[in-house]
N, C-alpha and C positions, 0 to 999 in steps of 0.2 A: 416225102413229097406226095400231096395228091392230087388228083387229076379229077375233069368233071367230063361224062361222057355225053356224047353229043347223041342226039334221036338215033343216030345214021348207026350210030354204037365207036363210031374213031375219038381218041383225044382231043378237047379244047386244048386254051391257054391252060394250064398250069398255074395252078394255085397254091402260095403258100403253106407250109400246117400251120396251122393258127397257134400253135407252142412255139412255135418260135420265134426271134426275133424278128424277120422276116416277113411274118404271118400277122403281128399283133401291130407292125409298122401299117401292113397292109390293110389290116381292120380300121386300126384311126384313120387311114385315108378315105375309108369307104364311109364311117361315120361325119365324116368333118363334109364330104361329098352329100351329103341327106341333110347335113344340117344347112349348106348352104345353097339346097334346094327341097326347104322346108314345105311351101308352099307347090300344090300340084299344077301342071302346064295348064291346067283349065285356070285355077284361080290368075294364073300370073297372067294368062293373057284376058280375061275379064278384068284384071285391073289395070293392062293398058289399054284396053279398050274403051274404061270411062277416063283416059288422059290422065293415068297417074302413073308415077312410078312405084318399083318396089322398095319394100324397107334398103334393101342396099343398096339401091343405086338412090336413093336421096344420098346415103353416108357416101356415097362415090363422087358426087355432086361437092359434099359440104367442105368433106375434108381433102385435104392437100393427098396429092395422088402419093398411096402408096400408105399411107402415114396410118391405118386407120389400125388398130389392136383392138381385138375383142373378145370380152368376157362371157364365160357361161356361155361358149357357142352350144356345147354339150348338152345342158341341161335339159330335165324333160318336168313334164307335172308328174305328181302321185295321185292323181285324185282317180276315183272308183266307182263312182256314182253314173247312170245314169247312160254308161254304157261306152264311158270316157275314157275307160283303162284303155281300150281296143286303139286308140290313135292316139300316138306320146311322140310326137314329135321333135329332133332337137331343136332350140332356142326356146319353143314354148310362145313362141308368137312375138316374141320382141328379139330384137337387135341392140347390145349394149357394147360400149368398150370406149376407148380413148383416140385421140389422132391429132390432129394439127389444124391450125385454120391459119393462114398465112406466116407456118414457122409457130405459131402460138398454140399451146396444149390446149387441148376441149376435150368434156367430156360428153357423151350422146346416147340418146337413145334413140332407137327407131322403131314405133310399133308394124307388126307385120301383117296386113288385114287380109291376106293369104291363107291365113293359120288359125283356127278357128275365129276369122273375122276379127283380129286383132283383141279380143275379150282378153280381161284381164283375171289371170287365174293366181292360183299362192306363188307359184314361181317365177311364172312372171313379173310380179307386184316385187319379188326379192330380188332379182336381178338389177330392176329397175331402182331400187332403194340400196344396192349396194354400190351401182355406178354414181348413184348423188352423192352416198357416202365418199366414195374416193373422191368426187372431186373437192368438195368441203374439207379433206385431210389436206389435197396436193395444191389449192387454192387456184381451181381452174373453172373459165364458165361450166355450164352444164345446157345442153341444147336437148328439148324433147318433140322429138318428132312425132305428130300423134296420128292414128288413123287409124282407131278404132272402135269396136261396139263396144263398150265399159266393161260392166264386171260380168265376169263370165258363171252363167246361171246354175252350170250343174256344180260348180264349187262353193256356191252361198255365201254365209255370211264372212268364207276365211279371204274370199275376195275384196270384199267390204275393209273388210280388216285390213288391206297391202294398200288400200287406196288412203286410208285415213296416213298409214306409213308413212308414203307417200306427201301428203298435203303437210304432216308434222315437217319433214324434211323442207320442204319449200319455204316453210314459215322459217327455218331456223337458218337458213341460207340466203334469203332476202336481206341484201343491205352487205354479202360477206362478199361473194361469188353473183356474175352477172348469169340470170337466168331466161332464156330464151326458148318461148315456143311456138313452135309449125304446125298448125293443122293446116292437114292436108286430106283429110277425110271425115268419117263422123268421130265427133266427140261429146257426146251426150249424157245424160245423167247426170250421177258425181263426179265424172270422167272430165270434167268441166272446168273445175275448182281447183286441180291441178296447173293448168297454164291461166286460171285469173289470178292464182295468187303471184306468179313469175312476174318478172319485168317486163318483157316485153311478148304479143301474140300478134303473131303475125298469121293469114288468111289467105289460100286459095278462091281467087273468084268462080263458082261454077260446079268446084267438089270438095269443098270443106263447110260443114255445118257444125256449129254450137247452138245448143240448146238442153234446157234442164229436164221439159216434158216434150215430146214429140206433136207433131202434127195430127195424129191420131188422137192420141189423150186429148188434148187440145179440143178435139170437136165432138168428143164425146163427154168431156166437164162441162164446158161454157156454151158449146154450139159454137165457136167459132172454126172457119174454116179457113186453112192457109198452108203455104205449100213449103215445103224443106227449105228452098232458097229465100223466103220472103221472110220466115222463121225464126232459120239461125245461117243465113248463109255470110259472105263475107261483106257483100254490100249493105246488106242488116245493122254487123256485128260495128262497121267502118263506119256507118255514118249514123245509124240511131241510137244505139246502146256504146260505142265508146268503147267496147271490150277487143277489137280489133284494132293495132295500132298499124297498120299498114292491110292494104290490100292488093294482095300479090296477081299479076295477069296471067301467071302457071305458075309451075311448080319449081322450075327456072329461075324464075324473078324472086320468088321467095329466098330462095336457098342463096341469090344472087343479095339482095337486100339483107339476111340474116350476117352473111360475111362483111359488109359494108357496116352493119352497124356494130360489130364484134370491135371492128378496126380504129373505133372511136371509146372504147369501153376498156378497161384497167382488167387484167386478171383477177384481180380480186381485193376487196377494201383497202388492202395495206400498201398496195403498189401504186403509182402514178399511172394516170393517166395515157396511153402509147403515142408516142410523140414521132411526129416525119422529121426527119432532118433533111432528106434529097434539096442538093438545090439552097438552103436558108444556111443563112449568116450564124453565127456563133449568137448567143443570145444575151451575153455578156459582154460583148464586142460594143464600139462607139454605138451612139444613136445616129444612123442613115436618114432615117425615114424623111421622105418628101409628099405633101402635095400632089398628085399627079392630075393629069385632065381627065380620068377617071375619074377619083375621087371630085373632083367638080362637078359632074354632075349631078351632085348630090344638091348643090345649090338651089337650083332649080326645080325640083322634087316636088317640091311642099306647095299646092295652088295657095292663090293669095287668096281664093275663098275658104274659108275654115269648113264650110260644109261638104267641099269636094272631096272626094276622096283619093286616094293615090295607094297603088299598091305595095304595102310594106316589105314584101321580098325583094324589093330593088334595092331597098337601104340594109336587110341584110347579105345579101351579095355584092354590095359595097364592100363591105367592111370583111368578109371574110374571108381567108387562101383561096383563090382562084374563083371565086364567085362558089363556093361548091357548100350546097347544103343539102343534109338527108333529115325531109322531114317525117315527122312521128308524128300519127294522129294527125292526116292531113283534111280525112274528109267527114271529120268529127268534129264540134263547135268551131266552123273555120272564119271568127271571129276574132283568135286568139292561133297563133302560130306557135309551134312548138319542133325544136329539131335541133341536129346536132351540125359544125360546123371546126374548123381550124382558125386558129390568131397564132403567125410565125409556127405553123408546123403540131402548135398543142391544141386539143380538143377544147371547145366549150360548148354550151348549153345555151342554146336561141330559145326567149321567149320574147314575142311580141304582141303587141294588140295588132290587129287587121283591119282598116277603116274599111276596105270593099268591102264587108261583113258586118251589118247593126252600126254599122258606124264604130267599130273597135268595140263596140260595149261588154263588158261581162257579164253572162248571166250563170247561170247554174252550170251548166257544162263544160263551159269555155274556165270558169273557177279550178273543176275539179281535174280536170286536162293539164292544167296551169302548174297547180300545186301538187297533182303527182308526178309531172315530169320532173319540178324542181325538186324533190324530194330524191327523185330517183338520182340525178348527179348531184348533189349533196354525202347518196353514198357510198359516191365512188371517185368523188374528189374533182369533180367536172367545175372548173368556173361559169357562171350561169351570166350569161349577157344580155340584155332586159332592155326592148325598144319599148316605149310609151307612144300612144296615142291614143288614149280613151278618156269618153265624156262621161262616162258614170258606169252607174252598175243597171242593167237595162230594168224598164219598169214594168209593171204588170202584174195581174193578181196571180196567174198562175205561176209565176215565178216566186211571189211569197207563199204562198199554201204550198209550194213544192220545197222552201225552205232554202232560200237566198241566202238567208243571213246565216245559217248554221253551215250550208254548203261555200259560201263565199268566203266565210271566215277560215276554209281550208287554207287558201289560198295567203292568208295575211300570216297563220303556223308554221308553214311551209317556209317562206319566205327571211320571216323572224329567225326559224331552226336551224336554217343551213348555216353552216359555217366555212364553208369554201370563199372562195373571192369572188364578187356580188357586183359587177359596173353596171350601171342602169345608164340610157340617152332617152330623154326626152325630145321628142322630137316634133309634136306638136300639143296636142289637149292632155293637160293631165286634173283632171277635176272630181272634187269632194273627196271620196273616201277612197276610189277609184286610186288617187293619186296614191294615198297611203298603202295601200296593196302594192301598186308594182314596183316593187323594188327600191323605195324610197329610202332616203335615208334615216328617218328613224323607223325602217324596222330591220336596220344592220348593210346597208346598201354602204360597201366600200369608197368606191368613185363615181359621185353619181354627178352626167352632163347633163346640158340643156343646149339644146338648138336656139336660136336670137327668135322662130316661130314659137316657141312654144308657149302654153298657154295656163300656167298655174294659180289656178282658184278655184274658191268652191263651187260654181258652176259655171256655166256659159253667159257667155252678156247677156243675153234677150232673156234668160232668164232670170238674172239675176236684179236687170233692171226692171222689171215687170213687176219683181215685188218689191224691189225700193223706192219705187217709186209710181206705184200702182195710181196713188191719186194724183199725184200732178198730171201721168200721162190721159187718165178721163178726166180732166178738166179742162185738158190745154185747147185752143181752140184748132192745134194740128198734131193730133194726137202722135202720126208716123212719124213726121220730122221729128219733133219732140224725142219719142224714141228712138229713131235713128242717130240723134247727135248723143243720146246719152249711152246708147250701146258703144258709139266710139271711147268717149271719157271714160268709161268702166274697161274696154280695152285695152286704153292707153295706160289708166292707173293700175289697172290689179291682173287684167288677164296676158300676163308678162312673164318670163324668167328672171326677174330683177329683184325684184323681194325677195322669192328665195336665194337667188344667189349674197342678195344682201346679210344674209341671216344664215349661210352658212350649208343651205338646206340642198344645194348644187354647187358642186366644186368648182365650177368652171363653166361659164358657157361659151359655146366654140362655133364655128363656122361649120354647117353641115360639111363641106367639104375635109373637114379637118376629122372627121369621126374613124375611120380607119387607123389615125395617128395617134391620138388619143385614147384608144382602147387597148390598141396595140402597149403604149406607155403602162397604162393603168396595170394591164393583164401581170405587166415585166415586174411590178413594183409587188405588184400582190402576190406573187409567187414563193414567197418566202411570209404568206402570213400565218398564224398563228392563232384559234379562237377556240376555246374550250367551253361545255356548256355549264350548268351547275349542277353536282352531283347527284342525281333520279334515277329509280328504275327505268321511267318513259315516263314522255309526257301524256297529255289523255286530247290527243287534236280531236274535234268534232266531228265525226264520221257520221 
C-alpha cells in the first residue's frame, strides 16, 4: 500500500498500488472521471453562457434516462504536429454510443465544442464512423448532434479523409435507417454536407449556423457584408434555403421535436411503420365509423368564392387522430404543406397545397419540398395523404431561368416512384398539369376523392373563356355580362368533379364531411398492398 504525503508531512487518503486489482479498478475510475470531464470548467461554462448545453447533456435530454451506452469514451487522437501531442484528451471531442428514445434503440453522436472546439480529427472522424456503422448492422436510426468547428487543422488532410468516411456512410444509409440532424452550433465547411445529405435537420434559433464559406471570406471575395445569423443562421436556413427542416426556439425544443418525429418513423426500411394502439379499436374489427359534427364542419370550409382562400390545416386536422400534426418545412415554400400525422393510430405523410399562400400554386421550392418529403416516406413505408387545391404551377420569368420544369418534374418522379399507398382528396382547384402532379391517378394514386367543390380542368374559367372565346367577348356589345354568363357555362360544364369521376379518374366523390371516413377506409384496404418497381440500378430523377 502507498501513501501520498501531505505539505504538513502526515498521511492523506490512501492510494491503491496501481499492480493491483484494486489499484488498476481505481485508475479506470479516474480515467473514465477525465473523460467525462473532457472539456475544462472555463469551456463548459462559456458554453452555457452562450445558452447551450453540453455534448452530454443533449444525450441526457435525447435519450430515455439511464439508457444511454457509450463507445470509445477512452479514446484519445495520435496526432504530433503542431504541438497537439501535449493535450489528448479522452473522447477526442465527440460523444458516441447507443440508448433508447421512447423504448426504441438509437444510435448518436454528440460533438463536444469543449474539446478542441469540437474539430474533427482521425479519431474522432472513427468513432463517429464506427457508431453509423453499428447502427446500419443493428437497423437503428442514427441521430448527430453537431456543434462544431470542422476539420481540425493540425491533422490536415487525414481529417478531410474521416469526413468523406463519413458522408460515404450517409449516402449508403439513406433510405435504410432514419437519419436525424441537430445543429446546435457551428457547422461550416465540409462539416455541412454531412446532415444535408441525412433526412432530416433540424436548427437552433440564435446558436446554430450552417454555412460553406464564412462571413469573413464572404466579404473579402465579393465585398459583401453579412453577419453569422443572416448567413447560415436557423431563420436563413428555415425560410430561404430549405436546408433546415424545422426551427427549433432552444435547445429543448429541438431535442423535444427530434423525439416526436422519431415516434412517426420505422426503425429502419424493412420494419413498419410504429403504430399507437392506446385507446383504438382492433383494425380488423367491424366498420364503426360515423359522421360526427366535427367532421361537418368540413362542409362549410370551402367559401363559395373560388378566389377566397381558406386555410388548409383545418381540413388536415380533420381528418387526422386528435387533430395532431407535426409539420416539416413549415416556414419554407409555405404554399405547399408538408408533415407527418396518424389515420387509426398508424403514421402517414400530409402533403397539401396551401391557398393562404400564392394561392396554393407551385413553384420551384414548394416542388422540391413536395417530392423530397414524398420520397422520404416512400422509404420508409409511410402512406402519403395528398390535399389538392392548386391552380397551376406559379408563372414568371424567373421561375423558368431558375428551371420550373426540370425542378417541378421532381415532384411528378417522386410521386410516380413511390410505391406505398397514395389517397389523394381533392378539395377544391385541381388545374392543367398542376392536377397531374399531385397525386393523381395516372401517376399511381391508389384512392383518389373529390369534394362536390372541386374544380378539374385545364385552367380556371376566366381563363379559359378568354381564349375560347376571345372574339365574341370584344364584339359583344356587353362584353362583362357576356363573360360573366360564359365563365358560369364553363363552370357548370367542365370545371367539375363529374368528368373525372365519369372516367374513372376519382373513385368517388364524397361529402367534405365524409373525408375522415373515407380515408380512414382507403388507408384499411391499402394496407396489405403490394407494388414492385422494374428491375434498375436507380432511376436518373432530374436533380
Amino acid at each position: 500500500m502507498t501513501t501520498k504525503a501531505t505539505e504538513s508531512g502526515t498521511d492523506s487518503e490512501a492510494l491503491p498500488d496501481p499492480h493491483t486489482t484494486a489499484g488498476k479498478i481505481a485508475d479506470l475510475d479516474r480515467r473514465r472521471r477525465q473523460a467525462v470531464h473532457a472539456g475544462s470548467e472555463q469551456a463548459v461554462a462559456k458554453q452555457h453562457d452562450r445558452g447551450k448545453l453540453t455534448a452530454r447533456e443533449r444525450i441526457e435530454l435525447l435519450c430515455d434516462p439511464g439508457s444511454f451506452t457509450e463507445f470509445d469514451e477512452l479514446a484519445r487522437h495520435r496526432a504530433t504536429d503542431f504541438g497537439i501531442e501535449a493535450n489528448r484528451p479522452y473522447g477526442d471531442g465527440v460523444i458516441t454510443g447507443y440508448g433508447t428514445v421512447d423504448g426504441r434503440p438509437v444510435c448518436v453522436f454528440s460533438q463536444d465544442f469543449t474539446v478542441f472546439g469540437g474539430s474533427l480529427g482521425e479519431v474522432y472522424g472513427e468513432k463517429i464512423v464506427k457508431i453509423m456503422d453499428h447502427a446500419l448492422k443493428t437497423g437503428c436510426p442514427i441521430i448527430g448532434i453537431n456543434d462544431g468547428g470542422g476539420a481540425r487543422i493540425q491533422e490536415g488532410v487525414v481529417a478531410l479523409g474521416l469526413f468523406a468516411e463519413i458522408f460515404y456512410r450517409n449516402v449508403m444509409a439513406s433510405g435504410v435507417i432514419p437519419q436525424i440532424s441537430l445543429i446546435m452550433g457551428p457547422c461550416a465547411g465540409g462539416a455541412v454536407y454531412s446532415p444535408a445529405i441525412t433526412d432530416f435537420t433540424l436548427m437552433v434559433e440564435g446558436t446554430s449556423h450552417m454555412f460553406i464559406t464564412g462571413p469573413d471570406v464572404i466579404k473579402t471575395v465579393t465585398g459583401e457584408d453579412v453577419t453569422f445569423e443572416d448567413l447560415g443562421g436557423a431563420q436563413a436556413h428555415g425560410t430561404k434555403s430549405g436546408v433546415a427542416h424545422y426551427q427549433a426556439s432552444g435547445e429543448q425544443d429541438c431535442i423535444d421535436f427530434a423525439r416526436d418525429l422519431l415516434s412517426y418513423l420505422p426503425s429502419n426500411n424493412l420494419e413498419d411503420p410504429p403504430r399507437r394502439s392506446d385507446g383504438l379499436d382492433d383494425l380488423d374489427g367491424p366498420d364503426d365509423l360515423d359522421v360526427t359534427d366535427t367532421d361537418a364542419e368540413l362542409d362549410t370550409l370551402i367559401p363559395d368564392s373560388p378566389n377566397q382562400p381558406y386555410d388548409m390545416h383545418e381540413v388536415i386536422g380533420h381528418v387526422l387522430d386528435d387533430g395532431e400534426f407535426l409539420e416539416i418545412h413549415a416556414g419554407f415554400a409555405p404554399n405547399i404543406v408538408v408533415g407527418f400525422g396518424r389515420v387509426e393510430g398508424s403514421p402517414v405523410g400530409v402533403v397539401a397545397n396551401q391557398p393562404m399562400h400564392f394561392a396554393g400554386c407551385l413553384d420551384i421550392d414548394a416542388s422540391e419540398k413536395a417530392a423530397r418529403f414524398v420520397r422520404t416516406c416512400d422509404a420508409f413505408s409511410i402512406p402519403i395523404l395528398t390535399f389538392v387545391d392548386v391552380p397551376g404551377f406559379l408563372p414568371g420569368v424567373s421561375q423558368e431561368w431558375q428551371g420550373i420544369i426540370r425542378r417541378g418534374a421532381k415532384l411528378i418522379y417522386a410521386y410516380a416512384e413511390a410505391t406505398v399507398p397514395k389517397v389523394t382528396v381533392i378539395t377544391r382547384k385541381a388545374y392543367g398539369g398542376a392536377y397531374d402532379v399531385m397525386g393523381s391517378k395516372h401517376l399511381g394514386g391508389d384512392v383518389n376523392l373529390a369534394w362536390p367543390t372541386a374544380q378539374i380542368a385545364v385552367m380556371g374559367a376566366p381563363g379559359a373563356v378568354n381564349i375560347l372565346y376571345r372574339r365574341e367577348i370584344a364584339s359583344a356589345e356587353d362584353p362583362d355580362a357576356l363573360r360573366a354568363r360564359l365563365i358560369t357555362e364553363y363552370e357548370d360544364t367542365l370545371a367539375n368533379p363529374y368528368i373525372a369521376a365519369e372516367r374513372g379518374y376519382v373513385d368517388a366523390v364524397i361529402r367534405p364531411a365524409e373525408t375522415r371516413l373515407a380515408v380512414t377506409r382507403a388507408l384499411r384496404t391499402l394496407r396489405t398492398k403490394r407494388l414492385t418497381l422494374p428491375p434498375k440500378k436507380h432511376g436518373n430523377i432530374p436533380l
